[in-house]
C-alpha positions as CSV (number, residue, x, y, z in Angstrom):
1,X,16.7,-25.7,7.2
2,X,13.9,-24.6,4.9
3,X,15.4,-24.9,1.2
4,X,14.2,-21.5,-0.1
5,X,15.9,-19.7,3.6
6,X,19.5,-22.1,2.4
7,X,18.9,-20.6,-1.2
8,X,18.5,-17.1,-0.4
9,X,21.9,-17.6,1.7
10,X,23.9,-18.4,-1.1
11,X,22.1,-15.9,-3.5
12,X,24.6,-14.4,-5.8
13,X,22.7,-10.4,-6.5
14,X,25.8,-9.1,-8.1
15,X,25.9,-11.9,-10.7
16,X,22.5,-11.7,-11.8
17,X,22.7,-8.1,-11.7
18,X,26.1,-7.6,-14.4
19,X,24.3,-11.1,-15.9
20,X,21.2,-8.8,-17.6
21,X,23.4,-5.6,-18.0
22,X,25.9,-8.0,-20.4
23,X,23.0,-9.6,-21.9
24,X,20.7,-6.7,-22.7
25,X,23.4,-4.0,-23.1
26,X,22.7,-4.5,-27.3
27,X,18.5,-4.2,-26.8
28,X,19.0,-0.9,-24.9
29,X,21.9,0.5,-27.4
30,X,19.0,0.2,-30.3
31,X,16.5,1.4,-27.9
32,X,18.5,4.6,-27.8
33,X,19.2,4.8,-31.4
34,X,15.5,4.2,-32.2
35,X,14.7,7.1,-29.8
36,X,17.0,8.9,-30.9
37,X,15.8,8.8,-34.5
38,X,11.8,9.5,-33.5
39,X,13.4,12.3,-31.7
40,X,15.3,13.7,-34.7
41,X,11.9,13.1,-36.8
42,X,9.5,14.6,-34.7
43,X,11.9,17.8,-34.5
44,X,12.3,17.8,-38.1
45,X,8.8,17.5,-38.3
46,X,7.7,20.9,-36.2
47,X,10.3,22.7,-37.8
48,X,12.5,22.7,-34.9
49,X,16.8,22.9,-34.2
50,X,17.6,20.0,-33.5
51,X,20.3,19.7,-30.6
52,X,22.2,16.3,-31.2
53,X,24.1,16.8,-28.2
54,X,21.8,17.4,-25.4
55,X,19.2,14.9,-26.7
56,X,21.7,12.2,-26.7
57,X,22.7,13.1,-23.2
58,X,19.2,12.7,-22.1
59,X,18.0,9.7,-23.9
60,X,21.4,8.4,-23.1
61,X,21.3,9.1,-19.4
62,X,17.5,7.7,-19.0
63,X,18.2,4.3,-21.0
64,X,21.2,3.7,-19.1
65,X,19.2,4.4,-15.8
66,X,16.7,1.8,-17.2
67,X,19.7,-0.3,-18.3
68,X,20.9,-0.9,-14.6
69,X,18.0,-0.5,-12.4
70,X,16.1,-3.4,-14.6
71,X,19.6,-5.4,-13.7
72,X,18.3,-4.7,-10.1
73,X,15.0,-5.9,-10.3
74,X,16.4,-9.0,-12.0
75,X,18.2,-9.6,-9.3
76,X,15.2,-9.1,-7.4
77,X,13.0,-11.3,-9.2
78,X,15.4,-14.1,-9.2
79,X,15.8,-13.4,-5.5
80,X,11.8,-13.4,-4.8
81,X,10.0,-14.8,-7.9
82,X,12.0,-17.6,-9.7
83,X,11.8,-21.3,-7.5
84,X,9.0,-19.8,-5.2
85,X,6.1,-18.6,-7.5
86,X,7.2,-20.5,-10.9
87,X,10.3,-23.0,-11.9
88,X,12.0,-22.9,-15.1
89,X,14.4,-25.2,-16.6
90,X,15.5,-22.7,-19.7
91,X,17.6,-20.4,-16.8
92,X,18.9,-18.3,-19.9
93,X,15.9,-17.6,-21.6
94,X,13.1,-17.6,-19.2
95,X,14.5,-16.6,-15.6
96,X,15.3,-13.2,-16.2
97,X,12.9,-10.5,-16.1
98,X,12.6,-8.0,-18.5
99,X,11.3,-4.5,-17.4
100,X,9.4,-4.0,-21.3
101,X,8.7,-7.7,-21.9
102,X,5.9,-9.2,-20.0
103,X,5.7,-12.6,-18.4
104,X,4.3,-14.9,-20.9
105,X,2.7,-18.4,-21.4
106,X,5.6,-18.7,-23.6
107,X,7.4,-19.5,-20.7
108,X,5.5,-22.1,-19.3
109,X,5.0,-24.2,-22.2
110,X,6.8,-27.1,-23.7
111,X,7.5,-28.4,-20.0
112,X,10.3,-25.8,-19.8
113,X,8.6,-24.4,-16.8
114,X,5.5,-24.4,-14.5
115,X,3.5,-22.5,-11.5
116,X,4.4,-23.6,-8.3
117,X,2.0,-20.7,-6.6
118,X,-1.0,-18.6,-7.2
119,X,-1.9,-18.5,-10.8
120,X,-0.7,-17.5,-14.3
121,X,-2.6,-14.2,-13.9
122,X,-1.2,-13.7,-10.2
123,X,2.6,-14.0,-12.1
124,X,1.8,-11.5,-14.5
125,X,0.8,-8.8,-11.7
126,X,4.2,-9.7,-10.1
127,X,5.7,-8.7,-13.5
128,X,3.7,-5.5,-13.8
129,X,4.3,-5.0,-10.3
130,X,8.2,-5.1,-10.9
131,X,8.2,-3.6,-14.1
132,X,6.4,-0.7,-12.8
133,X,8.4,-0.2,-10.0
134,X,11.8,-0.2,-12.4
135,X,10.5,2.2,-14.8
136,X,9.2,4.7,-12.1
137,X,13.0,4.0,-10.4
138,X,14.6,4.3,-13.3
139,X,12.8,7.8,-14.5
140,X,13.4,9.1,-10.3
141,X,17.0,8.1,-10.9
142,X,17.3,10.2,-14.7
143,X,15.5,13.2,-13.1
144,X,18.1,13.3,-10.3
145,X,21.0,13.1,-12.7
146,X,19.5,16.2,-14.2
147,X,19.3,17.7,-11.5
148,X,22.7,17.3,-10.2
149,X,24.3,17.9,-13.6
150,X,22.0,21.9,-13.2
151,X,23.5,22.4,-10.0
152,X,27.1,21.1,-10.9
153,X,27.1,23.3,-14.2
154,X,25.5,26.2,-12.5
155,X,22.4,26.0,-15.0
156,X,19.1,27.3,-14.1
157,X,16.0,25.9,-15.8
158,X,13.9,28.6,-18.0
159,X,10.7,29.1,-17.2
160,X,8.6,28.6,-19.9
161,X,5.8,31.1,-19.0
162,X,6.1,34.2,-20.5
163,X,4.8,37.2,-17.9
164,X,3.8,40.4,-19.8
């Protein structure tokens, strides 16, 4: 049997799924906090209430979407990238995908890893490619929650035209 068909067999998705949620739970916790701050400043800034509450919701609901949905797409990418387009011996470090770092030479150096198809250039699309995909995912997923919370607690969104 092929070894990448055997591979796939045994592939364990949930485990590299909770894997990047454990490991990058503290980068998206100050990811929130830092967006939480510019928030607060740029409010402060035009003069504006600001409503701790509701922001915190939001920027809470969208990291968290971004959270798990890049745990997916590392689950992906070790499913369909790692062992068939590039190796890596560092499996901490450089197999997981990151949806706001980008694939880097960094990687590839030091003999910790090579190519094994395409090209360094073709890898980085890949990443783009994934990346793209998590953060268009993860903002689909955010604007659903809205949506559901609206309907749930009978809010209606204002229009913000004004008609005379």
């Amino acid at each position: 049997m092929h070894n990448g068909i055997q591979s796939n067999l045994n592939f364990d998705f949930e485990g590299y799924w909770i894997y990047y949620i454990i490991d990058n739970s503290l980068f998206h916790l100050v990811l929130f906090i830092t967006i939480l701050i510019v928030a607060y400043a740029k409010d402060r800034f035009h003069k504006k209430r600001f409503n701790f509450i509701g922001k915190s919701l939001k920027i809470g609901a969208f990291v968290l979407a971004l959270l798990f949905v890049g745990g997916f797409f590392n689950s992906l990418w070790n499913l369909f990238v790692l062992d068939k387009i590039y190796t890596s011996n560092d499996v901490d470090a450089d197999s997981q995908f990151s949806t706001m770092v980008p694939f880097s030479q960094r990687m590839l150096i030091e003999g910790r890893g090579s190519i094994l198809t395409g090209s360094f250039g073709h890898l980085q699309l890949i990443w783009f490619s994934f990346a793209t995909m998590s953060w268009m995912m993860a903002f689909g997923l955010y604007r659903l929650g809205l949506f559901v919370m609206r309907s749930l607690c009978g809010e209606k969104k204002v229009n913000s035209t004004r008609q005379p």
